[in-house]
C-alpha positions in Angstrom: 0.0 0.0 0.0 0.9 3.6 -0.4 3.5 5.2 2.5 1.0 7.9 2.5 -2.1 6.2 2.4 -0.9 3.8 5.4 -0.1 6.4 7.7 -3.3 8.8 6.6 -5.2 5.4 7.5 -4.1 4.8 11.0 -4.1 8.7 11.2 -7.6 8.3 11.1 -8.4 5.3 13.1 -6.5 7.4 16.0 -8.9 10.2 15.2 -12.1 8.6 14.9 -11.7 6.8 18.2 -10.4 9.6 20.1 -12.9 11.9 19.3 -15.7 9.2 19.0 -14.9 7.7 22.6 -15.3 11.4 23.6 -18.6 12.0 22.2 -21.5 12.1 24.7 -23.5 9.3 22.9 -20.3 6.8 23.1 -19.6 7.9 26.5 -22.9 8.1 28.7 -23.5 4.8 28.7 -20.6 3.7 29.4 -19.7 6.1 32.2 -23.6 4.6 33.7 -21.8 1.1 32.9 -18.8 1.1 34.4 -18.1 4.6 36.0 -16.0 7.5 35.6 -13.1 5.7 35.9 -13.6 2.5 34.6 -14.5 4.8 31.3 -11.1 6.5 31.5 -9.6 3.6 31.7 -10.6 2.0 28.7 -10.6 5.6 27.0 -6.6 5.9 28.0 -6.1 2.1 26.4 -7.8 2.4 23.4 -6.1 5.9 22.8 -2.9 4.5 23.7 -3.2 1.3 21.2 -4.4 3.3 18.5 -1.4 6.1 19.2 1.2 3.2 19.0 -0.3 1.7 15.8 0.3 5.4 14.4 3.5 5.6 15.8 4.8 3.0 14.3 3.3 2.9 11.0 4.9 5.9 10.4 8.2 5.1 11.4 8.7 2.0 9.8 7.6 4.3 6.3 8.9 7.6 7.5 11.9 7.7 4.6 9.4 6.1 1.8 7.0 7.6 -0.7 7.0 11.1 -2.4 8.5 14.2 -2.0 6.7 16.9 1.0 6.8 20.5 0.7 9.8 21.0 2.3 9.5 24.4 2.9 12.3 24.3 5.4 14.6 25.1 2.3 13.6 28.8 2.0 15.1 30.4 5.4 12.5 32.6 6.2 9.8 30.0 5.8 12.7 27.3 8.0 12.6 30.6 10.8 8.7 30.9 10.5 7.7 26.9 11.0 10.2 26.7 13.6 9.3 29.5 15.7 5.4 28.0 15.5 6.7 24.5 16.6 8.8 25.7 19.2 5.4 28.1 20.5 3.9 24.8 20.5 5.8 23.0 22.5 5.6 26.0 25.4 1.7 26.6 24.8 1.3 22.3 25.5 3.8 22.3 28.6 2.1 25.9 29.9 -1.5 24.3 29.4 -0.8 22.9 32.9 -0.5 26.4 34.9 -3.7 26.7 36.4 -5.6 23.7 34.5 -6.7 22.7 37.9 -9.2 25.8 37.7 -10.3 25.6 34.3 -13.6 24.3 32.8 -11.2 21.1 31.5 -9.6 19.8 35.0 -10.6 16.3 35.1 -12.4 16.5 38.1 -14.1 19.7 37.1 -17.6 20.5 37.3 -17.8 24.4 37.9 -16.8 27.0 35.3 -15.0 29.5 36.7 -13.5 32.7 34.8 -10.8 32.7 32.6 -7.5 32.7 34.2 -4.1 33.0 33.0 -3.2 31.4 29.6 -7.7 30.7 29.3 -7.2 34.6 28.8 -5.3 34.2 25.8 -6.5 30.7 24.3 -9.2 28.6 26.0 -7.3 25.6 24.4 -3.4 26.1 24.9 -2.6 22.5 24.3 -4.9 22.2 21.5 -3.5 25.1 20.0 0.3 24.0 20.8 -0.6 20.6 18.9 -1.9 22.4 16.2 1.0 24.6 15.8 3.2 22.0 16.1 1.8 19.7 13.9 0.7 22.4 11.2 4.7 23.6 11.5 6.3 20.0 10.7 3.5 18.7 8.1 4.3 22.1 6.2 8.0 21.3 7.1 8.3 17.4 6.2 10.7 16.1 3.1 8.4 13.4 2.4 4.7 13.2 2.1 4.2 10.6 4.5 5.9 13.2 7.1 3.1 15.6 5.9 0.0 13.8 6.2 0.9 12.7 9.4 1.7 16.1 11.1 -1.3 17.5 9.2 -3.3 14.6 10.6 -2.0 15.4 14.3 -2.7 19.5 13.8 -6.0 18.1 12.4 -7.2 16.1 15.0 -5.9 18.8 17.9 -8.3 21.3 16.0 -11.3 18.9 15.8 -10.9 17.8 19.0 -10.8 21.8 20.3 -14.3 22.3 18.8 -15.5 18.8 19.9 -14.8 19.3 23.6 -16.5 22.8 23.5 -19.8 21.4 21.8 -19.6 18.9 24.6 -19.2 20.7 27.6 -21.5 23.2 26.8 -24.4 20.5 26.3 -23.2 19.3 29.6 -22.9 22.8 31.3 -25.2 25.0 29.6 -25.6 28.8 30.4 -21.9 29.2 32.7 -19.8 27.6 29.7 -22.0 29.4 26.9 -20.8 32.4 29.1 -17.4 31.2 29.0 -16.5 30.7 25.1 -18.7 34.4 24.8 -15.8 35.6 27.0 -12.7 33.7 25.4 -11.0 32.5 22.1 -10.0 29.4 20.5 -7.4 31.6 18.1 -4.7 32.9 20.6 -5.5 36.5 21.5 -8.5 37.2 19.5 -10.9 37.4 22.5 -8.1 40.4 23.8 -8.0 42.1 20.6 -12.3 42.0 20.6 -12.3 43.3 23.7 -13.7 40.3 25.4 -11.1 39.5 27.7 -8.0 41.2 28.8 -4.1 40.0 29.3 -3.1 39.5 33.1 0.3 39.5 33.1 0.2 38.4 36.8 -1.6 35.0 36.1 1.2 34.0 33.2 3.0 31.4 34.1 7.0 31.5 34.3 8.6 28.3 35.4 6.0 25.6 32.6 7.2 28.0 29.1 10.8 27.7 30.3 10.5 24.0 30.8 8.4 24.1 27.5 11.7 25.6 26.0 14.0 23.6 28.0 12.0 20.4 26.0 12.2 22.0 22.6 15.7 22.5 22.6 16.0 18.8 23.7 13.6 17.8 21.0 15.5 19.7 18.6 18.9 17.8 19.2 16.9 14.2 19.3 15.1 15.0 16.3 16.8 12.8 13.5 16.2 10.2 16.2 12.6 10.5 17.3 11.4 7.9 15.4 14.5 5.1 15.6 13.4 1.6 17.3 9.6 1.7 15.5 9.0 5.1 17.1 9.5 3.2 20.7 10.7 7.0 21.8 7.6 8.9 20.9 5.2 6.4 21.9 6.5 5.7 25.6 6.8 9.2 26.4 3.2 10.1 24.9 1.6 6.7 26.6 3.8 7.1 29.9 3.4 10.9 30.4 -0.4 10.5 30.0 -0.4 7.4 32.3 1.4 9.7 35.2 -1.3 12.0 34.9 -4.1 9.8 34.8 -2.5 8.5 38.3 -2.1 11.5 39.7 -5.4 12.5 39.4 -7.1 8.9 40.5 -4.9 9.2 43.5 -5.6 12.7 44.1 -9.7 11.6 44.1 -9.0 8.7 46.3 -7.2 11.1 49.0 -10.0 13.8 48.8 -12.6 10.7 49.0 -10.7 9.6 52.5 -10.3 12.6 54.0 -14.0 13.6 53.3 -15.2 11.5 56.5 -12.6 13.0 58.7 -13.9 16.6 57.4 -17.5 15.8 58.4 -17.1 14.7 61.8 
């Protein structure tokens, strides 16, 4: 089969589930099944299967097939598509600042007002994926490099809109209220007057770490994909396995010390 056509395949199969597991029809019952957790759970497996089958379907064709655009050979474009993938990197490690009070948290049910980076995107890892894969699809010497990039910047900006039609048929009138008052697109809701920049509430230490992991990707990069794109998928899978932890462990805390609080 077509290098191309391979990866664009399993592209989609990674979409399609991610999105589709996400989608209120899909995940109702099953939440009333099995819980919120036992949901997750087989949300986080599924992702992570279909991730790895991406993963390594592209690496194993990453050098095959046609020519990309390549627009890394003109040095102002090179300057342009690395400064967006590098802002991508920092807007995805920054998304953390504060995501414990946003409408997103895991655990969240309240929308509250916008707060720090929410000021300036409502989806700063969204929009870091998109840059980053938009950057490298625009970037990539072969076309196989390009439809999978595109397909990641793709998914990122479906899934944006997805969770946003979802949360507002689960939250009604406070998150209607909320998109009124922010901006998918990175500072529009500032420059429409909807919002304002708080330079108090933007974070310091997560966009220097974001850097910090840029640079690193940077000097890796011929060698993100060596051993089947083992690299890429363990740190995706592992990193969102920590988190998934953290925050089952942080419920079942708040779950014991709830008696305690009571008496």
């Amino acid at each position: 089969m077509e290098p191309a056509l391979r990866v664009a395949l399993v592209s989609l199969l990674f979409a399609a589930t991610h999105v589709g597991f996400a989608s209120l029809r899909v995940r109702r019952p099953l939440v009333a099944r099995w819980g919120r957790w036992g949901f997750t759970w087989l949300f986080a497996a599924v992702a992570s299967v279909c991730w790895a089958l991406a993963v390594s379907t592209y690496a194993a064709v990453q050098h095959d097939g046609p020519p990309g655009l390549a627009l890394g050979r003109f040095e102002a474009a090179r300057w342009l598509l690395v400064g967006a993938s590098v802002l991508g990197v920092v807007l995805m490690t920054s998304a953390f600042a504060g995501y414990d009070r946003s409408p997103y948290a895991f655990a969240g049910e309240d929308v509250g007002e916008p707060y720090g980076l929410g000021r300036v995107t409502r989806h700063p890892f969204f929009v870091g994926v998109v840059l980053l894969g938009g950057a490298h699809a625009l970037l990539a010497t072969r076309l196989v490099g390009a439809v999978a990039m595109g397909g990641l910047a793709l998914v990122a900006g479906v899934g944006a809109w997805h969770q946003d039609r979802k949360l507002l048929a689960l939250r009604g009138a406070p998150y209607e209220e909320y998109l009124a008052a922010t901006s998918a697109v990175p500072f529009a809701a500032i420059l429409a007057g909807r919002q304002r920049l708080v330079w108090s509430e933007v974070p310091v230490v997560l966009p220097l770490v974001g850097l910090a992991l840029a640079s690193g990707l940077r000097a890796v990069h011929a060698g993100l994909f060596a051993r089947g794109g083992a690299y890429v998928i363990g740190a995706v899978v592992g990193g969102a396995l920590v988190i998934l932890v953290g925050e089952w462990r942080r419920e079942q805390r708040a779950a014991l010390a709830t008696p305690h609080a009571t008496t």
